[in-house]
C-alpha positions in Angstrom: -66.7 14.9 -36.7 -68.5 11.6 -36.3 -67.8 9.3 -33.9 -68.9 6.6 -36.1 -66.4 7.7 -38.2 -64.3 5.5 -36.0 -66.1 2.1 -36.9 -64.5 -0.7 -38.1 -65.8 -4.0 -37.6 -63.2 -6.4 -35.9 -63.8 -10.2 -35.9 -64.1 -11.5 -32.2 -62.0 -14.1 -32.6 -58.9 -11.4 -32.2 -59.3 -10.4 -29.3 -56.6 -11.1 -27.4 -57.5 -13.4 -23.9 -54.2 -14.5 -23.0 -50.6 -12.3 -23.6 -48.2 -13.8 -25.6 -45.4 -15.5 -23.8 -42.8 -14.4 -23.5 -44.1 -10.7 -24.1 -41.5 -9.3 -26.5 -42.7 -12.5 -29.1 -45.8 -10.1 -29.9 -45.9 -9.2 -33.5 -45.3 -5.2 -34.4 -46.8 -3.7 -37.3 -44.5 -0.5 -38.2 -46.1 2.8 -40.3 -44.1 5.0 -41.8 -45.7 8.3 -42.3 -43.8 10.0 -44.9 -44.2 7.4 -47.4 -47.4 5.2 -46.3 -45.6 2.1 -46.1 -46.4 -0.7 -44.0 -44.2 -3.4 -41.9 -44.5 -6.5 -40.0 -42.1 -7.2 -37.3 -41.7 -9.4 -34.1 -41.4 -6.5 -31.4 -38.2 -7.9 -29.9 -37.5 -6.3 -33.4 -37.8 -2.7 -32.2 -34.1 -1.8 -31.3 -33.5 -2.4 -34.8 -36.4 0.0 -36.1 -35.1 2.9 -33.9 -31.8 4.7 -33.3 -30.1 7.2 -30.8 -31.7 10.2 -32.5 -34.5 9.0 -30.6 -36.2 9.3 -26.8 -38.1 7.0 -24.9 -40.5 8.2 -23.0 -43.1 5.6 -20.9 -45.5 5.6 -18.2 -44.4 3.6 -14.7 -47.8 3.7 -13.5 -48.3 0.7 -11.8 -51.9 -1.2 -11.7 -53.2 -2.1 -7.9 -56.1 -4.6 -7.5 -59.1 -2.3 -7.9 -61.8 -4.4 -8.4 -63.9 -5.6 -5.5 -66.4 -8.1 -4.9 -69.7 -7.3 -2.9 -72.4 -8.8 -1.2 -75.6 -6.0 -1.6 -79.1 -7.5 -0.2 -78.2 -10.9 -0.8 -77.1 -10.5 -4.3 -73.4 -10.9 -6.0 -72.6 -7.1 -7.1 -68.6 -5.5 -7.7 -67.1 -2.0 -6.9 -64.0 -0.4 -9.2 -62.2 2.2 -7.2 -61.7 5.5 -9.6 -60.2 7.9 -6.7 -59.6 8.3 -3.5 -61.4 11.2 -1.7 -60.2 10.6 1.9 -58.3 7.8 4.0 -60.6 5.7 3.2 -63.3 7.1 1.3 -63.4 6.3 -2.5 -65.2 7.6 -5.3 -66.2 4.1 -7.3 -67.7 2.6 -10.2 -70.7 0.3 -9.0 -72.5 -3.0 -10.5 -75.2 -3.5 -10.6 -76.2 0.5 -9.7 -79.7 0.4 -8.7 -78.5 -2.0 -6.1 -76.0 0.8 -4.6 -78.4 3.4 -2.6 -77.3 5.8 -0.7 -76.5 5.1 2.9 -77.1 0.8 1.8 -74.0 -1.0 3.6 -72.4 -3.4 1.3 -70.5 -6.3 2.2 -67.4 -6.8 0.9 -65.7 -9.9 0.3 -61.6 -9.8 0.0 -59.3 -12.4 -0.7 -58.0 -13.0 2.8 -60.8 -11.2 5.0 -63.9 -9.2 4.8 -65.0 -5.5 5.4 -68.1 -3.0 4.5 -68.7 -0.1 3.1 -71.4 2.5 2.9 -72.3 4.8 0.2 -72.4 8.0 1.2 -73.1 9.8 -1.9 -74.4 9.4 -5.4 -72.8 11.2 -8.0 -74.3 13.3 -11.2 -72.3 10.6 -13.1 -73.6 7.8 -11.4 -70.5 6.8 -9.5 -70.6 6.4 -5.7 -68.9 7.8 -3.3 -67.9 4.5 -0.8 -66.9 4.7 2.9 -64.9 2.0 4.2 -65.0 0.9 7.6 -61.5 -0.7 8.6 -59.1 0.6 10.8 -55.8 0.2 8.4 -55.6 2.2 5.1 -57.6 0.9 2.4 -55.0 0.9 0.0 -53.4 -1.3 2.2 -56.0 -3.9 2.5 -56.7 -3.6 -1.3 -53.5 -5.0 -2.3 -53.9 -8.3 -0.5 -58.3 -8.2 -1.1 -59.1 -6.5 -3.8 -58.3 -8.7 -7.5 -57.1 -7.3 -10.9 -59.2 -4.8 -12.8 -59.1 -6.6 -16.3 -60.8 -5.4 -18.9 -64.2 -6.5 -19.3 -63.6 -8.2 -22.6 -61.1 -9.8 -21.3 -62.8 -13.6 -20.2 -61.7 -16.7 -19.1 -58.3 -15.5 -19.4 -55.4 -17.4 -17.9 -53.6 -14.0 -17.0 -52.3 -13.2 -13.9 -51.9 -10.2 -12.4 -48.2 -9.8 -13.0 -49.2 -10.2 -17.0 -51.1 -7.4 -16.6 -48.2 -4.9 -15.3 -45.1 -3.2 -17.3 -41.9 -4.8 -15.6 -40.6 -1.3 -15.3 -44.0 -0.5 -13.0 -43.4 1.8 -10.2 -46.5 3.9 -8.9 -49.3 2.4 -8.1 -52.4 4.5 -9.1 -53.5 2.8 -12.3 -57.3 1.0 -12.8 -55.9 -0.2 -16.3 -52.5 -1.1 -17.6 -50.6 1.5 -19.7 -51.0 -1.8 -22.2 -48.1 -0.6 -25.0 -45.7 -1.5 -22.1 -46.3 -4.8 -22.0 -44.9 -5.9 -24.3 -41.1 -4.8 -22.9 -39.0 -7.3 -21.5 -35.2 -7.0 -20.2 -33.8 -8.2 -23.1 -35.5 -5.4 -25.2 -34.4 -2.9 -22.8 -30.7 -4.2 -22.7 -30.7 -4.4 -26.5 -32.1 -0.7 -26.5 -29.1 0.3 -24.1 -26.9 -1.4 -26.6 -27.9 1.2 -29.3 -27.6 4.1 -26.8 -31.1 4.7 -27.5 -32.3 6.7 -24.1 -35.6 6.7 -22.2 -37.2 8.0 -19.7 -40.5 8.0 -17.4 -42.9 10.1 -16.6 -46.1 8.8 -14.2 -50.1 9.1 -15.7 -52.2 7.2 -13.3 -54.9 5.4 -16.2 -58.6 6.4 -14.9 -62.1 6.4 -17.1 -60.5 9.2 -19.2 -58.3 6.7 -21.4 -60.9 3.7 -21.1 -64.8 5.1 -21.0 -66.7 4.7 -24.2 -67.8 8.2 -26.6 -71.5 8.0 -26.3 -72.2 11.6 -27.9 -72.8 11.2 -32.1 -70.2 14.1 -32.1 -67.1 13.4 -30.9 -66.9 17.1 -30.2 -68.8 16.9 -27.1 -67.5 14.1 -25.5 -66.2 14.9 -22.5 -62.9 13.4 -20.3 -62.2 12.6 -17.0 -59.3 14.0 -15.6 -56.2 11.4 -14.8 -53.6 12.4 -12.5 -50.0 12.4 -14.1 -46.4 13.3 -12.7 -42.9 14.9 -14.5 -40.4 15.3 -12.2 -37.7 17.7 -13.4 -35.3 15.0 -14.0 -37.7 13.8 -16.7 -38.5 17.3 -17.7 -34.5 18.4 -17.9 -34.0 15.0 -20.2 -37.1 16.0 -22.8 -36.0 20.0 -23.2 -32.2 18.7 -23.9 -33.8 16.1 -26.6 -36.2 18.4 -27.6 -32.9 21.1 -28.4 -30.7 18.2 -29.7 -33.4 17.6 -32.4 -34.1 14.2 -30.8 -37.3 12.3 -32.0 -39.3 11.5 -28.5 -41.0 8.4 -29.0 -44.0 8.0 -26.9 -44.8 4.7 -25.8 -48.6 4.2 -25.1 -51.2 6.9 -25.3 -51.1 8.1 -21.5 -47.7 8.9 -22.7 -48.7 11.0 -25.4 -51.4 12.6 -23.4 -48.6 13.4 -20.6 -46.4 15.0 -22.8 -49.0 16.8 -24.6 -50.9 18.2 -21.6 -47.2 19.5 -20.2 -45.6 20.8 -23.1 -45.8 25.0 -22.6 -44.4 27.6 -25.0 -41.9 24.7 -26.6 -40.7 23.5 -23.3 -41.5 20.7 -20.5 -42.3 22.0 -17.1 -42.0 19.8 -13.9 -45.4 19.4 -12.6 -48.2 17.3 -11.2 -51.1 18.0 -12.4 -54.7 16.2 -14.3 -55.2 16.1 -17.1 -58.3 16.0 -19.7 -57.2 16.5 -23.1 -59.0 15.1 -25.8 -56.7 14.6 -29.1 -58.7 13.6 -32.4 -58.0 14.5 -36.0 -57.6 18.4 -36.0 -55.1 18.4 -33.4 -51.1 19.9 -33.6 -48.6 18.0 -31.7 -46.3 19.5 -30.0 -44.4 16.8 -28.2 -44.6 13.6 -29.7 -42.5 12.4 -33.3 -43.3 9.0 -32.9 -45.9 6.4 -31.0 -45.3 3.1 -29.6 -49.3 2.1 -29.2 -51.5 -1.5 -29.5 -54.8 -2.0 -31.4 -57.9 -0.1 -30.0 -61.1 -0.8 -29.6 -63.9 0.5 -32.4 -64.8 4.1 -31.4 -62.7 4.4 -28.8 -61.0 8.4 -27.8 -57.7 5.6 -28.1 -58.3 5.5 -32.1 -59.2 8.7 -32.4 -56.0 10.0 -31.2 -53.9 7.3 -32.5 -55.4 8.8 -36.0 -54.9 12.4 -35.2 -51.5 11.7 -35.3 -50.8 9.1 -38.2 -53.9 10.4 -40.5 -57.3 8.8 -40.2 -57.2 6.9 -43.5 -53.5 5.3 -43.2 -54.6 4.2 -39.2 -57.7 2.4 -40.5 -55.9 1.1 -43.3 -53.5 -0.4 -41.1 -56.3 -1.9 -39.4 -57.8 -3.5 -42.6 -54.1 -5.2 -43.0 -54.2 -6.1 -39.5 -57.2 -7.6 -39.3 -56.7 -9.5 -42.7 -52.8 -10.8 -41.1 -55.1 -12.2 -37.8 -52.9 -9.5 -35.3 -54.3 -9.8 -32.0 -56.1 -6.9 -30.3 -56.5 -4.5 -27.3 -54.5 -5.1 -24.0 -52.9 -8.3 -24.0 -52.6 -8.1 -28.2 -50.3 -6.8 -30.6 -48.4 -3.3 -31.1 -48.4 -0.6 -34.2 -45.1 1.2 -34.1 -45.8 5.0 -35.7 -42.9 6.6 -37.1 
């Protein structure tokens, strides 16, 4: 299979800069499998698309302030965090890389004060592997330094960082928002409750594997990075009871999906933590997931390839056409598809 298969051409005037406000005023666009139909809803809509036959399952990861920016030999540069290897030693994305030899000391310039860092290593992959020299934990000093890793198509935006985190956020690990979440707000939540409709959360920490682009021609060969991602046995003791009661579990956001897919064994949910790398594009059997709570993707993206794996490649980029020609917004701070 092709990845330009995956093509569509989306004006750039809808791309989203700016959420909506408040976030549960985003339009929905629901797909019904069975028959092919399609809907338009306000999201704040979705307790009425859904009922108790169905589980909620999203991701708490929470964003932390991953991007950095750098003084190299003079020159304005910016370091993305990935992982941490030690304490305080980070494997990183790095702009611009030819500025970022190994053993240069960078300068780094936070919010409230200033530290360095020197790369140790150069990776096969062309990340860098950073030490930082402070005496408190990085992660530490990165909350009140470091700023928020938006997207880079996201410009000019007057987003804050709050904007760009679920309200139910809880573990900070994440270099991009779980995005499907944002759009909750209480009042969804307490209208959900209303219905008896449960959720619950499981923990993927977002990483290059959900956002890096498919370079290969074949999407065959394209190859993930691994994310980290929690189920604690609560969460695992609530999915095998839904699973028996012939509840519908409703993923909400792709690193959902991928979670429960990577964890399902033998028709059951383990407790684990774990990494994950799977790769789902048309071809593949769910065994988790009956439904998807997801937003627009980006052309080409491993996001649209799954998304069509599970809805059918024609009716996703169908959907898209309608989309586009009913001026939804897309990618993080845009609109959400409902798949049912």
């Amino acid at each position: 299979m092709k990845t330009r298969d995956f093509f569509f051409n989306l004006p750039k005037e809808l791309i989203a800069v700016n959420p909506v406000s408040p976030r549960d005023e985003s339009r929905l666009m629901v797909l019904f499998r069975k028959t092919g139909k399609i809907e338009h809803h306000i999201f704040k809509d979705l307790p009425e698309l859904i009922d108790k036959n169905y589980l909620m399952v999203l991701n708490k990861t929470r964003v932390f302030p991953a991007r950095l920016k750098v003084i190299i030999n003079e020159k304005i540069g910016e370091i993305l965090l990935l992982k941490q290897e030690s304490e305080n030693c980070w494997q990183c994305m790095v702009k611009p890389g030819k500025k970022f030899q190994k053993d240069i000391t960078v300068k780094i310039e936070g919010k409230k004060s200033k530290i360095s860092g020197k790369v140790k290593n150069i990776l096969a992959d062309g990340t860098r592997t950073i030490k930082f020299d402070l005496n408190e934990n990085i992660l530490d000093w990165i909350e009140n330094n470091g700023y928020p890793p938006f997207p880079p198509y996201i410009k000019n935006s007057k987003a804050t960082f709050n904007d760009y985190q679920t309200v139910y956020a809880k573990d900070t690990g994440s270099i991009a928002a779980p995005t499907a979440g944002l759009h909750f707000t209480d009042n969804v939540f307490s209208n959900l409750d209303e219905k008896n409709i449960q959720r619950c959360h499981v923990t993927l920490h977002v990483g290059r594997g959900t956002f890096l682009p498919v370079k290969s021609e074949n999407i065959e060969e394209h190859i993930m990075h691994k994310e980290w991602y929690e189920i604690t046995p609560e969460t695992a003791e609530i999915l095998n009871n839904a699973k028996e009661n012939n509840k519908k579990i409703l993923a909400v956001g792709t690193t959902s999906v991928r979670t429960l897919e990577s964890n399902i064994k033998t028709g059951k949910f383990c407790p684990e933590t774990n990494e994950t790398d799977i790769f789902i594009y048309p071809g593949y059997k769910f065994k988790a997931v009956n439904a998807m709570l997801t937003n627009f993707h980006l052309p080409e993206s491993t996001l649209i390839m799954l998304v069509s794996a599970f809805a059918g490649k024609e009716f996703v980029f169908k959907a898209y056409e309608e989309a586009i020609r009913n001026k939804y917004r897309f990618y993080s701070f845009g609109d959400a598809m409902l798949i049912l």
